[in-house]
C-alpha positions as CSV (number, residue, x, y, z in Angstrom):
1,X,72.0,47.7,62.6
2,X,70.9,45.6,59.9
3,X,73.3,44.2,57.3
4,X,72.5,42.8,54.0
5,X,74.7,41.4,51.1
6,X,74.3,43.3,47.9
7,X,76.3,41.2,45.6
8,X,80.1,39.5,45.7
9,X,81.3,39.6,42.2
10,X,84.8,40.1,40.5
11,X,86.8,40.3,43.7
12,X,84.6,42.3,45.3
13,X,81.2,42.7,48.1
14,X,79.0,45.6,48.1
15,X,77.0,45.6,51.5
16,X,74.6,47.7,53.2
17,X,74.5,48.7,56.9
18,X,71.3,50.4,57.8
19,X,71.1,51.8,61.3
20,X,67.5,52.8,63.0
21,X,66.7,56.6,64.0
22,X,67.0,55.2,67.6
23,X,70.6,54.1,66.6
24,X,71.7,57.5,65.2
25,X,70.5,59.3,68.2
26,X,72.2,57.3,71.0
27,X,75.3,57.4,69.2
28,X,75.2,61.4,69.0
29,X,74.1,61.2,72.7
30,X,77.6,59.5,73.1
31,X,79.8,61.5,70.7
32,X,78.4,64.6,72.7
33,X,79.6,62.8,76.3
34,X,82.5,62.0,74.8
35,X,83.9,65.7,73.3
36,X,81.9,68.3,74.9
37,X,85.0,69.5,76.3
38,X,86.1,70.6,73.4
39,X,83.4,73.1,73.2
40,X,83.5,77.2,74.9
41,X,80.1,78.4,74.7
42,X,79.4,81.8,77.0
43,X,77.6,80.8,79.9
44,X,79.1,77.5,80.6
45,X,82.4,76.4,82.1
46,X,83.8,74.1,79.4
47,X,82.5,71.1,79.2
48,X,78.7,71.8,80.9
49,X,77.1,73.2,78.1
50,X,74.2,71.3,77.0
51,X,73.9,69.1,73.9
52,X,71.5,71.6,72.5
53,X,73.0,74.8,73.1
54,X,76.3,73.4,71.5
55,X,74.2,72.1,68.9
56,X,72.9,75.9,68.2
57,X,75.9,77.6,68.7
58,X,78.3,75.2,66.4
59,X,75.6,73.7,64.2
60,X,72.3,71.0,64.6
61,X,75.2,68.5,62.8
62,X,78.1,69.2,65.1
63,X,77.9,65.5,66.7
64,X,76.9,63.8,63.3
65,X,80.7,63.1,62.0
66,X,81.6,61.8,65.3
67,X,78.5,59.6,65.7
68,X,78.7,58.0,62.4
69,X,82.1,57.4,62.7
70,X,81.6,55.6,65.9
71,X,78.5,53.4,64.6
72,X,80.7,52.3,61.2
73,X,84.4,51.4,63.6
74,X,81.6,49.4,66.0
75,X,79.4,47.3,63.7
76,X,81.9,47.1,60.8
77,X,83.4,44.4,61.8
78,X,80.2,42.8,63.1
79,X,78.5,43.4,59.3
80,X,81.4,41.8,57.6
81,X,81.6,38.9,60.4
82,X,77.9,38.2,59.6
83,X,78.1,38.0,56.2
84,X,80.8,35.5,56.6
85,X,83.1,38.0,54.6
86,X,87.5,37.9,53.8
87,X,88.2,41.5,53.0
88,X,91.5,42.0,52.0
89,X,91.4,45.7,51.6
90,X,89.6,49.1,53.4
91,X,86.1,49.9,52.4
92,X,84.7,52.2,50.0
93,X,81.4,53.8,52.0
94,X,78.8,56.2,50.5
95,X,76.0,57.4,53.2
96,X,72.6,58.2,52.3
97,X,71.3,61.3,53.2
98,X,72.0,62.1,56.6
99,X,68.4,64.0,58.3
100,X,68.4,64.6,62.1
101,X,65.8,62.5,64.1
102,X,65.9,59.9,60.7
103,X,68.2,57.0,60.4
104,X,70.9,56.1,57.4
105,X,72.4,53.7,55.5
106,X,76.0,53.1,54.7
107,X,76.5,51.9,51.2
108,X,79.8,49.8,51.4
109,X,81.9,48.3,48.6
110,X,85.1,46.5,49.7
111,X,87.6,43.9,48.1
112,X,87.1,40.1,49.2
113,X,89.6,37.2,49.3
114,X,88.9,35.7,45.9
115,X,87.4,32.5,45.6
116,X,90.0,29.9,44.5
117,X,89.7,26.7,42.5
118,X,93.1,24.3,43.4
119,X,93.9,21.8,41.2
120,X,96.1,18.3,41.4
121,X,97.1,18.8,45.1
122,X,96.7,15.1,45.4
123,X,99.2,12.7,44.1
124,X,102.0,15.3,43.6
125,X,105.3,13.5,42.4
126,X,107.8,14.7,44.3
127,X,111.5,13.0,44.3
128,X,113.3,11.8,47.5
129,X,115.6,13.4,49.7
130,X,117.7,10.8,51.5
131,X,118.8,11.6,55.0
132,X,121.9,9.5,54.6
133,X,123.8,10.0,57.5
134,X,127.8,8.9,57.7
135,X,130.5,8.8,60.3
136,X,131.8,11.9,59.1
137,X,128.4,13.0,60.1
138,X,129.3,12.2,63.1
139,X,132.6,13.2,63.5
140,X,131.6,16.5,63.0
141,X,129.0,16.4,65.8
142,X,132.1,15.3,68.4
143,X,134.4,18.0,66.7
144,X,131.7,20.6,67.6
145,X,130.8,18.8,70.7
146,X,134.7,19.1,71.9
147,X,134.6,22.3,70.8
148,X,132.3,23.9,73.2
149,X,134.0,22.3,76.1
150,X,137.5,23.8,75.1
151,X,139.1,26.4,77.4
152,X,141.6,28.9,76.1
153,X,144.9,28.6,77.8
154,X,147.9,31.4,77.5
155,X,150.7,30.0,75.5
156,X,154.3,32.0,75.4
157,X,154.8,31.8,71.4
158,X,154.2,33.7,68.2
159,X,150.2,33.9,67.4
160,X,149.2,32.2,64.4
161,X,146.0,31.3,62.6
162,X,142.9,30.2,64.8
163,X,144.8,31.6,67.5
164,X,143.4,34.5,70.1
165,X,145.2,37.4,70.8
166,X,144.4,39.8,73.3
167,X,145.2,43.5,72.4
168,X,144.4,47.3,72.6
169,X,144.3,49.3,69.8
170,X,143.6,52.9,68.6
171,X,143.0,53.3,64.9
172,X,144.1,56.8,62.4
173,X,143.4,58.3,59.4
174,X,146.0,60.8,58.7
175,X,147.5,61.8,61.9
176,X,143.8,62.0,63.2
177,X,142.4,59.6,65.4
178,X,138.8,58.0,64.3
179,X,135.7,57.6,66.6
180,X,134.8,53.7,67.3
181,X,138.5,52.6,66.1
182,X,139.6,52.2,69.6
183,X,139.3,49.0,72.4
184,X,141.3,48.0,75.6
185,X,142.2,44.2,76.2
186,X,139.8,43.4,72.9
187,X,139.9,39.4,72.1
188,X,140.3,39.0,68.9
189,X,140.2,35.0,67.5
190,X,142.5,35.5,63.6
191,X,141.1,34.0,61.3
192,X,137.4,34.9,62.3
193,X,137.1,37.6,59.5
194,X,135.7,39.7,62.4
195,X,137.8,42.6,61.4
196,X,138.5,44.4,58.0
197,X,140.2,42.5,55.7
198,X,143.6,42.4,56.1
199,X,144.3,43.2,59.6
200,X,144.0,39.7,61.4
201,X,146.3,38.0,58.9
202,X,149.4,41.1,60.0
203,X,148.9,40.1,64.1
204,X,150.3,36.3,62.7
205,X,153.5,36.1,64.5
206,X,153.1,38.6,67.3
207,X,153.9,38.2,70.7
208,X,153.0,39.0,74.0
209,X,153.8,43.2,74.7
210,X,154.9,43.3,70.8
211,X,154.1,46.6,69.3
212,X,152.8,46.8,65.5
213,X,151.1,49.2,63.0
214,X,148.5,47.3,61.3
215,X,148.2,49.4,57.9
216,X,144.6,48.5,56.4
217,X,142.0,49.8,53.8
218,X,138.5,50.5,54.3
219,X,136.2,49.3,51.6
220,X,134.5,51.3,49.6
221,X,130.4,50.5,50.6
222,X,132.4,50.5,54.4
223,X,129.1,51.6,56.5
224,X,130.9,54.9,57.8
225,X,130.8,57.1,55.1
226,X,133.9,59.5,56.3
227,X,135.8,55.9,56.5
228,X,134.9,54.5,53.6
229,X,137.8,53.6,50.6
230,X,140.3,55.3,53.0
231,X,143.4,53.8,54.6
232,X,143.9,53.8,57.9
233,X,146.4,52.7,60.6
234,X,145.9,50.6,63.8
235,X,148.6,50.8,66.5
236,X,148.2,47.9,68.3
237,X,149.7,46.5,71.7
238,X,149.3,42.6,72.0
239,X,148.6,41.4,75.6
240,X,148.2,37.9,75.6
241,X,148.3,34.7,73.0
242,X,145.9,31.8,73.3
243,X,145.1,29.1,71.9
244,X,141.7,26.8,72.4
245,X,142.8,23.7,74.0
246,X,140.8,20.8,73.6
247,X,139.7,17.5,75.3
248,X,140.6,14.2,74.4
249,X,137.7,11.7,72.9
250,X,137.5,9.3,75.4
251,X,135.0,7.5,77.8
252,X,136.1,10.7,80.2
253,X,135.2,13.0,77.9
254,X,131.6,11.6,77.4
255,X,131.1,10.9,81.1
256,X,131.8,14.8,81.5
257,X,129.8,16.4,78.6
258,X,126.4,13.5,78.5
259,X,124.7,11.0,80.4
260,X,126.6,8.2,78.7
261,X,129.7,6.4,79.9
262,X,131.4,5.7,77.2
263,X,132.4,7.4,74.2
264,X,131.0,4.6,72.2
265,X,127.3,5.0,73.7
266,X,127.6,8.9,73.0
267,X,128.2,8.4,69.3
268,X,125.4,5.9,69.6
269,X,123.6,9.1,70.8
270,X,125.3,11.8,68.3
271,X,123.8,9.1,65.1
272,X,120.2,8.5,66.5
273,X,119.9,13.1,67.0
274,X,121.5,13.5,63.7
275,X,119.4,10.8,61.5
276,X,116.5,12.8,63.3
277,X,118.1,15.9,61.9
278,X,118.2,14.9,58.8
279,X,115.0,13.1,58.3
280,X,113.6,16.5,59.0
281,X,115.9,18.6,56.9
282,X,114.9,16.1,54.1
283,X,111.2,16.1,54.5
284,X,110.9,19.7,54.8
285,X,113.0,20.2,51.0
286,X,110.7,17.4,50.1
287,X,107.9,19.8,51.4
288,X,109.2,22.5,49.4
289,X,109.6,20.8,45.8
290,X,106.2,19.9,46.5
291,X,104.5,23.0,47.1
292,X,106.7,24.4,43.9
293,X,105.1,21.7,41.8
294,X,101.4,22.9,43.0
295,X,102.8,26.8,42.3
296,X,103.4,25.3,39.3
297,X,100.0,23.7,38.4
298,X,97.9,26.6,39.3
299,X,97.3,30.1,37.3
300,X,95.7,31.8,39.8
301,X,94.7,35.7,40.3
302,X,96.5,37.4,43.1
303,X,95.4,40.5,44.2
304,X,97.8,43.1,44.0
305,X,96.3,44.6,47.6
306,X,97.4,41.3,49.1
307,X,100.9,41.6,47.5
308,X,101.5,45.1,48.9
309,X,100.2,43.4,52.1
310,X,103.3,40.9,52.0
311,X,105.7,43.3,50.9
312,X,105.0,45.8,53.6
313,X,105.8,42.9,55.8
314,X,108.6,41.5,54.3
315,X,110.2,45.5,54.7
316,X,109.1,45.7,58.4
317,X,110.8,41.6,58.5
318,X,114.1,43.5,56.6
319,X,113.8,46.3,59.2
320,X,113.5,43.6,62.5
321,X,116.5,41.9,61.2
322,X,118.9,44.9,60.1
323,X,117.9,45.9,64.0
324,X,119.4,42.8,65.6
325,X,122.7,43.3,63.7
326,X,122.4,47.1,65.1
327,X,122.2,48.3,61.5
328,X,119.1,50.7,60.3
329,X,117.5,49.7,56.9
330,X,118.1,53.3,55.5
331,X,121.8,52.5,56.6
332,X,121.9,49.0,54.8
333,X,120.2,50.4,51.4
334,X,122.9,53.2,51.0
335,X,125.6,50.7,51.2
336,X,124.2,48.7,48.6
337,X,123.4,51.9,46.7
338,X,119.5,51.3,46.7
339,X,116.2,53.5,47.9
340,X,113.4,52.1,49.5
341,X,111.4,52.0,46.3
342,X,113.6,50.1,44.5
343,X,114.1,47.2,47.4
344,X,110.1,47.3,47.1
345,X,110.2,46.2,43.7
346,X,112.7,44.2,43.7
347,X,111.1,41.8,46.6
348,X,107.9,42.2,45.1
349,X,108.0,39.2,43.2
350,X,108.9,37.1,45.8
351,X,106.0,38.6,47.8
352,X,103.9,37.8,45.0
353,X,105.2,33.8,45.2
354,X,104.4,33.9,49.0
355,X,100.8,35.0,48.8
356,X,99.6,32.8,46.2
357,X,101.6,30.0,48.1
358,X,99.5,31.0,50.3
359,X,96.2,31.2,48.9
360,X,96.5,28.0,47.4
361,X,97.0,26.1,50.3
362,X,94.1,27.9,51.7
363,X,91.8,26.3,49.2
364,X,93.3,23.1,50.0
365,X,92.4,23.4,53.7
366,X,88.4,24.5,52.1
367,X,88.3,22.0,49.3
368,X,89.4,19.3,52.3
369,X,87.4,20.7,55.2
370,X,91.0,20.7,57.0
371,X,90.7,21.6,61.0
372,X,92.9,22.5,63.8
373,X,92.0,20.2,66.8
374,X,91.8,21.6,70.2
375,X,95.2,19.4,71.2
376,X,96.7,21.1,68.7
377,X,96.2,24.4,69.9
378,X,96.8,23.8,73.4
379,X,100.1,22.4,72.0
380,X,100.9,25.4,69.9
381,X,99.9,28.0,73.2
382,X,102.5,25.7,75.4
383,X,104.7,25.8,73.3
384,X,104.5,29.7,73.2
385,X,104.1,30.0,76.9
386,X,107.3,27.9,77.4
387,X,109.4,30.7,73.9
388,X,108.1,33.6,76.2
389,X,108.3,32.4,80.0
390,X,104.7,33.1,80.6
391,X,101.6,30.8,81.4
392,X,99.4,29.3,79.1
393,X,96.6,31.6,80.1
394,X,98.1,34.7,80.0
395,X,99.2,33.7,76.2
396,X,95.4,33.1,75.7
397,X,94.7,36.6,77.3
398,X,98.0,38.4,75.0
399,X,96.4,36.9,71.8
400,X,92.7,37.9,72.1
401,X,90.5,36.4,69.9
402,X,91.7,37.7,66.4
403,X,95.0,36.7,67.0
404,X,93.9,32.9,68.3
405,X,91.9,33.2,64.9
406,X,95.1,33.3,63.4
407,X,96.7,30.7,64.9
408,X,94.1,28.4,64.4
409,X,94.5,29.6,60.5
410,X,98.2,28.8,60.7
411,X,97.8,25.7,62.1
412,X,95.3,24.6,59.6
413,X,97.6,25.4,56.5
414,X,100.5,23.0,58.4
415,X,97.7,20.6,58.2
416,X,97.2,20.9,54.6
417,X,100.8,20.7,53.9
418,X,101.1,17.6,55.9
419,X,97.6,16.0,54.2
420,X,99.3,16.8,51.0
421,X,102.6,14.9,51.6
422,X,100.6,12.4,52.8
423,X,99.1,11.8,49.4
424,X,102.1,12.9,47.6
425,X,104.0,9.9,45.3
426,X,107.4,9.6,46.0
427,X,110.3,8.8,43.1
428,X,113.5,8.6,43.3
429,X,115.6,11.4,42.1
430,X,116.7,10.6,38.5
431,X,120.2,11.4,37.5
432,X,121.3,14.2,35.5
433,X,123.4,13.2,32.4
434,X,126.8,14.1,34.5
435,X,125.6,11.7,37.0
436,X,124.8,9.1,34.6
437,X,128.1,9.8,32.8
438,X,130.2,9.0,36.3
């Protein structure tokens, strides 16, 4: 196969792929291997007639679709490799005409990743983000910490607000009882918001084996359609009240829950993690307003191909999430009273924002010859192996070559980001009139 570049104007590349009689003829050879079972010619069991008597029987061109097809999906991707082309879209092909014992050429026009000129990516002014942290700061972090080393202890009292109660329950509309609106020895913590609205605050002052309707209404956009708006009752039987117990702040306390012996060395600790914390949280919103100001600075064409792209993966991104919350995405846009088409357009935009974000940082990593070190992949593949449970070479082996390609790619645009915050110019925030007025 011989490729050649036609031209690569306005967005797009018009190629040609020529391929040699001797080409043409091997791949028929293997198209005919390949589905001459699919062929009864009298004679012959199926399957052991010979090229040429299928040929006559169904046609001199019966192998030719098959053949070319095969050729195009094989050295494709070669051509466009070769001609160090982006395509962003599929390929338009016309085929000269197609003579047995002669060879072709494919005629191929195809849309290309546009060339992009970024301007004033260096010396963005971007204002600070302090990562002040304070003691509440770290109050918090022992509150938390304490927290997760509670235990729940049975207390002989009325439940109230933050407590747990233990209960069964069985759940009516009418004098009919609903599916999914019963549970034995459920735990339920008041207060959570777990429930529909209304019912947690009625169990506040139960007791252990009270009895008590628990008279609530569905909302309207409730998931359950036969549910939804209605009112319904609960009969509910309380087991058990407890409450979450927790330890004291002492040297005890940090002996048991961190390396330290005393409390004093763990908030040490608690203020070195969180100023980390923070220093990231407030370099990353730096990171943000910075990229915003270079969205700012640059008109550039986007492709609308490319934002179809994004929202077809922002949907399949909606769909992965919905999944995890054991919700369906056709389920989530009736609730809200939307179609697929309009949750399309109304992300669209947003899609649009991410691709040129995108493509601009792209040119920054050409414009700056940006590169992803070998460390830094091996880093990135450990890192992986570690997410997963897997070893570093089999992570190599999963990925394949297109997909390291990518990684490489994503690893070079966190470069760029980082070589643009680099040479970014830092100001302090400047108040807003209130600000100045306190």
């Amino acid at each position: 196969m011989d490729a050649k570049l036609i031209s690569k104007e306005n967005g797009e590349a018009k190629l040609t792929m020529e391929f040699s009689a001797d080409e043409f003829e091997q791949a028929q050879i293997k198209a005919y291997q390949r589905t001459k079972d699919r062929y009864q010619v009298d004679g012959f069991r199926k399957g052991k007639a010979p090229r040429s008597i299928i040929e006559k029987r169904y046609g001199e061109n019966v192998f030719t679709e098959d053949a070319i097809n095969d050729l195009f999906n094989a050295e494709y991707p070669k051509a466009v490799q070769e001609l160090e082309l982006q395509i962003i879209d599929q390929p338009r092909i016309e085929f000269s005409e197609i003579k047995k014992g002669e060879g072709f050429t494919a005629t191929i026009t195809v849309a290309i990743y546009p060339d992009v000129e970024v301007k004033d990516y260096k010396g963005i002014e971007v204002e600070k983000v302090e990562a002040e942290v304070t003691d509440e700061d770290i109050d918090n972090e022992l509150s938390m910490l304490q927290r997760r080393n509670s235990r729940m202890i049975t207390v002989d009292r009325e439940a109230k607000d933050g407590d747990t109660v233990i209960l069964d329950y069985k759940g009516f509309v009418g004098e009919e009882q609903f599916e999914g609106g019963t549970a034995e020895a459920y735990a339920l913590k008041l207060g959570s918001g777990s429930f529909i609205p209304g019912f947690e605050d009625q169990l506040i002052g139960t007791k252990k084996d009270e009895e008590k309707d628990v008279v609530v209404t569905f909302p309207e956009e409730y998931h359950a359609p036969d549910l939804a708006g209605k009112e319904a009752v609960f009969k509910c039987k309380i087991h058990e009240v407890k409450e979450e117990e927790m330890p004291e702040l002492d040297d005890e306390f940090a002996k048991d829950t961190s390396e330290y012996d005393t409390l004093d060395e763990l908030k040490v600790s608690l203020r070195e993690d969180v100023e980390k914390r923070k220093t990231a949280q407030a370099e990353s919103q730096m990171k943000d307003k910075m990229l915003q100001s270079l969205f700012d600075a640059n008109d550039i064409t986007v492709p609308d191909v490319m934002v179809d792209d994004e929202v077809d993966s922002m949907v399949r991104e909606s769909e992965q999430q919905l999944a995890m919350q054991g919700i369906q995405l056709e389920q989530y846009l009736q609730m809200v009273g939307q179609d697929i088409a309009g949750f399309r357009k109304d992300i669209r935009e947003e899609a649009h924002r991410r691709v040129k974000s995108r493509m601009l940082v792209s040119a920054v990593v050409e414009a700056e010859d940006i590169q992803a070190t070998e460390e830094e992949m091996n880093e990135q593949i450990e890192l992986m192996a570690t997410q997963y449970q897997m070893e570093a070479d089999q992570i190599r082996e999963m990925l394949g070559v297109q997909n390291m390609g990518y990684l490489e790619s994503d690893i070079k645009m966190r470069n760029a980001i980082q070589f643009m915050y680099d040479n970014a110019v830092f100001v302090e925030k400047k108040e807003t009139e209130e600000e100045t007025e306190e």
